[in-house]
N, C-alpha and C positions, 0 to 999 in steps of 0.2 A: 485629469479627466478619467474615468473609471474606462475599463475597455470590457470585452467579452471576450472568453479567453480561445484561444485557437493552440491544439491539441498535437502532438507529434508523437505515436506511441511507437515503441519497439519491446519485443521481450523474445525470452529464450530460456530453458531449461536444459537441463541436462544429469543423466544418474551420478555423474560422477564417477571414483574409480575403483570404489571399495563394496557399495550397497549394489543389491542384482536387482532393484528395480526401482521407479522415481515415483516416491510419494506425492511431489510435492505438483499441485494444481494451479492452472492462472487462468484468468478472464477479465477480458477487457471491454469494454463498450463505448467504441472513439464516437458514437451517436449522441451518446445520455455521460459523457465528460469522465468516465472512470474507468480505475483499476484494480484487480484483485489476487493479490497471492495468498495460497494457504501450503501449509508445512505440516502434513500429517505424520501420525504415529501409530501405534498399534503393530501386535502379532501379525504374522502372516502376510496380507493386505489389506488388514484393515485401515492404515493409515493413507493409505490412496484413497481408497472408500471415504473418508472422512473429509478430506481433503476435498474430491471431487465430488461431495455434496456442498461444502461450503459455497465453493465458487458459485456451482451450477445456480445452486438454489437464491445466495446471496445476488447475485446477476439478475436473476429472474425478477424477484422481487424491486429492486430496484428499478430497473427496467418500467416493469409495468405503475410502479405508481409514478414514477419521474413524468412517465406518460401521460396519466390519468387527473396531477392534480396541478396547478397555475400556482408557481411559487409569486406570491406579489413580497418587494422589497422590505414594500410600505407595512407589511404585518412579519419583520423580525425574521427574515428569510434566513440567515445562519439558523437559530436555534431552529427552526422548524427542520431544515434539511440534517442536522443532527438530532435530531428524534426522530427521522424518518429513518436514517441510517443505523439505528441503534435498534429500533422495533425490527428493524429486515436483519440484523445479525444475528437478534434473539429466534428471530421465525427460521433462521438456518441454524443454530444452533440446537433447535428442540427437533431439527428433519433429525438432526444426527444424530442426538440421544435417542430418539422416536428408531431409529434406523439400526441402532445396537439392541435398541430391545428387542426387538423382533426376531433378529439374528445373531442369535448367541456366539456363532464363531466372531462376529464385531466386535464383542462385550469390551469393552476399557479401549476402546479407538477413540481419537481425539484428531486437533489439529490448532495448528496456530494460523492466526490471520493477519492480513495490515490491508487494508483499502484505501484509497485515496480517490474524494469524488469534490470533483470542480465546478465552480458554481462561479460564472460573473469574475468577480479580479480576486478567486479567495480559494481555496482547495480546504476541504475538510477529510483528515486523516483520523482514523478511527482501527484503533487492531489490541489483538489477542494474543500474548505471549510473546517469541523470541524476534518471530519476522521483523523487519526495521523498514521505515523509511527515511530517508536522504534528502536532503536539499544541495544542489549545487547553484552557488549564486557568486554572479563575476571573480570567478575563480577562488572561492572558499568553500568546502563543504561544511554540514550539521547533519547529528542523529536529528530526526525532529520525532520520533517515538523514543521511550523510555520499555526497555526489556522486561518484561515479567520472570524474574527470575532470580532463582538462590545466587547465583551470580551480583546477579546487578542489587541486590540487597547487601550482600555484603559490601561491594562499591560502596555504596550509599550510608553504609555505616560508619564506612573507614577500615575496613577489617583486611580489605584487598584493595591495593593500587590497581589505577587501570591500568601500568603496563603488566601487575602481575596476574592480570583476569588473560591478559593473553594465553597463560601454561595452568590455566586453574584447572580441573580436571570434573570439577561438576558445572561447564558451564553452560552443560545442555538440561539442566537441572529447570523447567520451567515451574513458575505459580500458576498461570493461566491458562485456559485451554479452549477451546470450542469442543464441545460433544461429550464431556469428561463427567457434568451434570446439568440437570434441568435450568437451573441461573446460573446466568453469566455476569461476569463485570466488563464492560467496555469501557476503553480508554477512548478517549475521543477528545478534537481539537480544530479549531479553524487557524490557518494561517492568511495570509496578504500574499497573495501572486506577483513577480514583477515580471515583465517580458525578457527574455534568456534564461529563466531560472529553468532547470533542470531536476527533477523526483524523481529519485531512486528506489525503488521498493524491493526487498532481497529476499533468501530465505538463511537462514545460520549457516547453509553450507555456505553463502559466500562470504559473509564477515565475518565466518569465524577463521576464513582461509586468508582474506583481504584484510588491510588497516583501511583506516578512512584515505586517509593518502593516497593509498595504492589504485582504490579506488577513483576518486579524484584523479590521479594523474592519467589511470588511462581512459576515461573518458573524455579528459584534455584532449590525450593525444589522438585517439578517432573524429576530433574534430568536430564535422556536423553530423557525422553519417551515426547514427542511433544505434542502427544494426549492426555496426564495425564495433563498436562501441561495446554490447551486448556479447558478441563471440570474444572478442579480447579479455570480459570479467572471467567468462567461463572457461577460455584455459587456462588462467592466470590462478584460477582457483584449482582446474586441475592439475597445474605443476605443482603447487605450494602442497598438494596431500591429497586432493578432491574425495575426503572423507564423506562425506553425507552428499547428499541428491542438491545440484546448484540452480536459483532459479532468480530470475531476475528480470524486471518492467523497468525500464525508461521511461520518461511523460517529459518533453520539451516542452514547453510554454509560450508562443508568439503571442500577439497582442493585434486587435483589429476594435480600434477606437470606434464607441458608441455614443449617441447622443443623449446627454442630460433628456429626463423627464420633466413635466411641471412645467409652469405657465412662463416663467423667466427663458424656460429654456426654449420653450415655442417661440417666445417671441424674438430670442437670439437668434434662432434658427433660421426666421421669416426674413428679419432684418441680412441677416450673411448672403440667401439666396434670391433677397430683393436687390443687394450691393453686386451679386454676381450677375444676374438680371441685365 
């Protein structure tokens, strides 16, 4: 029986131990089912600037159309809500290039993104370069995004092992960006919800500090608590070097079973609270 998905967020940032200040931006909307990490760049601060337009802007937009338009099932509800979510990344990605032109000292600011927005018994992930999402499901984890990067290219070619991308030294090396220019490429995906699964959504400071494992294991061991969960990534990433800005969303996943649509299912319905009757 399909359910409607019931939400549990926690997240947490932090500069880390080397950078003097945290590029990296998050927003959440436990109202309209999502979540938003970005990982900016740029001189000075302009990768904060970039960063906290993604969100802002990416948020907003979603926000107001989630609001304004009646997703029906029956007219192919995934691809619509991924073309809604890909138009809204474009429309924050052009604030940003719109936002360096103006201000020169912005000029070559950029940022990376991953999003994660739930819908019914299905999460659609969509992102920009290095940031990652996660699945934790009855104790296995999965990348469920694919890197944009010199890194993860060469992986993919065979040219670097994954255990030797751990010591590679360009593997902050990205392809993709928000804000870098006027088109973008979004990578974008529907997955299948189960109740217990867990989404992880990070920025490179934390997987490049953490394995999947590590990761995996301490959120085992915080058990239920999301936010124990959350400050354990991020000291664990400041003991290991806390080289870059660490930032990190949780999304638990419960389950609150819905009733079938359609005439079969009316009359099941009728029939069950005629028997209860």
């Amino acid at each position: 029986m399909p359910y409607q998905v019931e939400l549990k967020f926690a997240a947490r940032t932090d500069t880390g131990l080397v950078r003097s200040h945290n590029e990296d931006s998050l927003a959440i909307s436990a109202d309209y089912g999502f979540a938003i990490l970005a990982d900016g760049m740029g001189g000075y601060n302009a990768g904060e600037v970039a960063s906290g337009i993604a969100t802002s802007v990416l948020k907003e937009s979603l926000e107001q159309r989630l609001h304004t338009q009646q997703w029906d099932i029956r007219l192919n509800r995934g691809k619509r809500i991924q073309q809604m979510l890909v138009e809204s990344i474009i429309h924050a990605n052009e604030s940003i290039f719109e936002a360096a032109r103006i201000n020169p000292e912005n000029t070559g600011m950029g940022t990376t993104l991953v999003v994660a927005l739930f819908h019914h018994d299905r999460v659609t992930v969509a992102h920009v370069g290095d940031s990652r999402a996660y699945r934790l499901r009855k104790g296995e984890i999965v990348q469920i995004t694919h890197d944009h990067s010199m890194l993860q290219e060469q992986i993919d070619a065979g040219l670097v092992s994954e255990e030797g991308a751990q010591f590679a030294r360009n593997r902050n090396l990205i392809t993709r960006a928000m804000g870098v220019d006027y088109d973008i490429d979004v990578e974008i995906h529907e997955h299948q919800t189960e109740p217990g699964d867990i989404y992880i959504l990070c920025s490179d400071g934390l997987s490049d500090m953490l394995s999947k494992q590590e990761i995996l294991d301490t959120i085992i061991t915080a058990d239920a608590s999301s936010e124990a969960a959350c400050d354990e990534l991020i000291k664990k990433a400041n003991d290991n070097g806390g080289r870059d800005n660490i930032s990190v969303i949780l999304i638990r996943v419960q389950s609150e079973e819905t009733e079938y649509r359609g005439p079969i299912a009316r009359i099941l319905n009728w029939l069950r609270q005629a028997k209860a009757g």
